[in-house]
N, C-alpha and C positions, 0 to 999 in steps of 0.2 A: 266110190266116185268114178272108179274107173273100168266099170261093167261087174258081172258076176266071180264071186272069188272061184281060182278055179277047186274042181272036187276035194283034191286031196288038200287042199288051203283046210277046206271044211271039214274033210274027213279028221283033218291032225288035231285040229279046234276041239271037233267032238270026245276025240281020243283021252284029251287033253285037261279036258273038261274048260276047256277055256270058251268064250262064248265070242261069237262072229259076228261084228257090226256090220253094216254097209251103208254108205250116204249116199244118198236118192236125192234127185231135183223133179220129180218129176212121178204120177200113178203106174207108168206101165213101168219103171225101173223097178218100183218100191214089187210089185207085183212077181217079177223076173226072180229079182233075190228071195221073197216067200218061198217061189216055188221051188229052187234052189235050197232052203232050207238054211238061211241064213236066221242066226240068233235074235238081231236087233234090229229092226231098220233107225238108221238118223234120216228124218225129215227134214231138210232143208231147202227155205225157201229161195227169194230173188233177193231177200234183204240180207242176207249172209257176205259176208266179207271172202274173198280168193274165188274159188272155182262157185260161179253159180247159176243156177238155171233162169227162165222167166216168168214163174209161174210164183207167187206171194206165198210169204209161209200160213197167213191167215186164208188161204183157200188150199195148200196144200195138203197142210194136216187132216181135215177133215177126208179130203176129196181119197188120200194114199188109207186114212181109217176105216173109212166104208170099202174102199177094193180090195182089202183082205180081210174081211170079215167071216169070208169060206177055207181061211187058211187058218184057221185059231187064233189063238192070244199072242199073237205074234207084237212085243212092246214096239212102242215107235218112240225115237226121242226127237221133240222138234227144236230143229234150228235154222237159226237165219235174223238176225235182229234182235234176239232176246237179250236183252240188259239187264231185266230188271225181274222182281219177283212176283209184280201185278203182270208182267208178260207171262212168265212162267204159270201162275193159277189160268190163266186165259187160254194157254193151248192148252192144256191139262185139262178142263173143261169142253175142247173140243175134240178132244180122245185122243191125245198125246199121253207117255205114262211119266212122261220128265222132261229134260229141254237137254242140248249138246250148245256147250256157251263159249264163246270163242272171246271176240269184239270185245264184251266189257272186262277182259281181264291183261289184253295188251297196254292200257297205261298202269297198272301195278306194278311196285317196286322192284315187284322179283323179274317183270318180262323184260324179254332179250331186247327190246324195243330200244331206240335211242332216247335221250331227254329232247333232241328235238321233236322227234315223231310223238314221245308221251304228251310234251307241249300242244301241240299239232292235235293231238286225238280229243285231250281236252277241252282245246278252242273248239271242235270241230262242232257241226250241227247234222242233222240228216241228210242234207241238200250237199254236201263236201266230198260224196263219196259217187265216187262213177265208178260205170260199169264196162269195162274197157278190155282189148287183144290185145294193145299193146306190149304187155308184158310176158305172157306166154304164147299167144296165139290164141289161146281160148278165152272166149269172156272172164272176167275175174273182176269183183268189186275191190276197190282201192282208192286211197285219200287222193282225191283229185288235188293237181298239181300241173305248173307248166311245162312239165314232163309227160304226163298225160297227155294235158292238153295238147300240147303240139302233135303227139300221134295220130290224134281224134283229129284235126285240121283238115278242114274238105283236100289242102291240097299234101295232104302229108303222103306219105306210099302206104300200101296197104301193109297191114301184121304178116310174119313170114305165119307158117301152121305150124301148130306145136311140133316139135320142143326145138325149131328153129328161131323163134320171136324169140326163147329163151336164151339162143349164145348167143343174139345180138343186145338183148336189153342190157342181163341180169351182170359183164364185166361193166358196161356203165354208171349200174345204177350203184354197184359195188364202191367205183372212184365217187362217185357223189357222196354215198353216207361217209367212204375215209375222208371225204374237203367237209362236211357237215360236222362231223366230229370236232375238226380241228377249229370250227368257227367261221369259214367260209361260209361268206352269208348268200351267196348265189347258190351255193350246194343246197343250203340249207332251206330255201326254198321248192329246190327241185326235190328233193326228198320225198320219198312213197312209202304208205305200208298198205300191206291187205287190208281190210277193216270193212264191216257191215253198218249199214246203215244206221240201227239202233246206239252208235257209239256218240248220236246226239245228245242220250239220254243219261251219258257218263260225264260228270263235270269235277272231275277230283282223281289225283292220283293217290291211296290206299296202297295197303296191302293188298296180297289173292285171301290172305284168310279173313280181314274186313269185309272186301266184298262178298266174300258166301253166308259171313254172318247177315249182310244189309241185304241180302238176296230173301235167304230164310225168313227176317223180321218180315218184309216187303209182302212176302207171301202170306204170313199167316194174317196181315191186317187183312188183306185183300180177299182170301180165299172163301 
């Protein structure tokens, strides 16, 4: 995500035998890291939760599959939105060779997430998540809130540029989740997490190993 690893990143990879991802928003990044000779590309769309581009994962995939088609079999795994395992056959079908899943596994038991934010992610719907600077300086999708909202406010000041938005949000938003925690319920509204659009389609907090089961099931009905 944050341009071409550099050589010896890659060269240690190869050495290593360990294999080198990189996440792309975007054809000519996905293109950049081929020619670089990066192992995997992750496809990620504008419906992806934290760092994201503008560009959908339903026309990314395809559009990043066909521009390296002179590069070999170079796997793509698409992400940005995927929940579910009728997503997953869907870009698989548009020349994805698997998906990179974020979004549906923040309200499970085992993530770092709080009981309010799992609360929170479980109410939430698609329309809940904005795409906002506020919090690093860079676009980032996250569970809108009147935290958000107030930065988005025609008359709020503008995001510093990364990674200044960052020492100004992230001691704030730090004091909100410790008054959240404790049951402050103004905190508890102000409260944010990264999260992708597709976490409309999550309404139950699970386990992470239920959900990869109901992922698999999802897929083979559908596939």
């Amino acid at each position: 995500a944050l341009g071409v690893p550099p050589k010896w990143m890659l060269d240690m990879g190869k050495k290593n035998n360990v294999p080198v991802a990189a996440l792309v928003g975007a054809k000519q990044h996905a293109v950049k890291q081929a020619e670089a000779g990066v192992d995997i590309i992750v496809v990620s769309g504008t419906e992806g939760g934290g760092h994201c581009g503008s560009v959908s994962t339903m026309v990314l995939v395809p559009e990043v599959r066909r521009a390296l088609k002179s590069y070999g079999d170079v796997p793509i795994l698409a992400a940005g939105g995927i929940c579910t395992g009728e997503q997953m056959a869907g870009v698989m079908a548009m020349g994805a060779d698997g998906v990179w899943c974020a979004s549906v596994f923040l309200p499970t038991i085992e993530a770092e997430t709080s009981d309010n934010i799992k609360e929170k992610l479980v109410a939430a719907s698609s329309s809940h998540t904005v795409r906002s600077k506020s919090r690093t300086g860079k676009h980032s999708r996250q569970l809108s809130s009147p935290w958000v909202e107030a930065w988005e406010d025609k008359d709020a000041p503008e995001p510093l540029p990364m990674p200044l938005q960052t020492m100004v949000s992230e001691p704030a938003l730090k004091k909100v989740a410790d008054q959240a925690a404790i049951g402050h319920e103004g905190a508890k509204q102000l409260e944010t997490y990264w999260v992708g659009q597709g976490i409309g389609l999550v309404n139950e907090t699970i386990g992470a190993g239920q959900t990869v089961q109901k992922f698999k099931e999802e897929f083979i009905q559908s596939y």
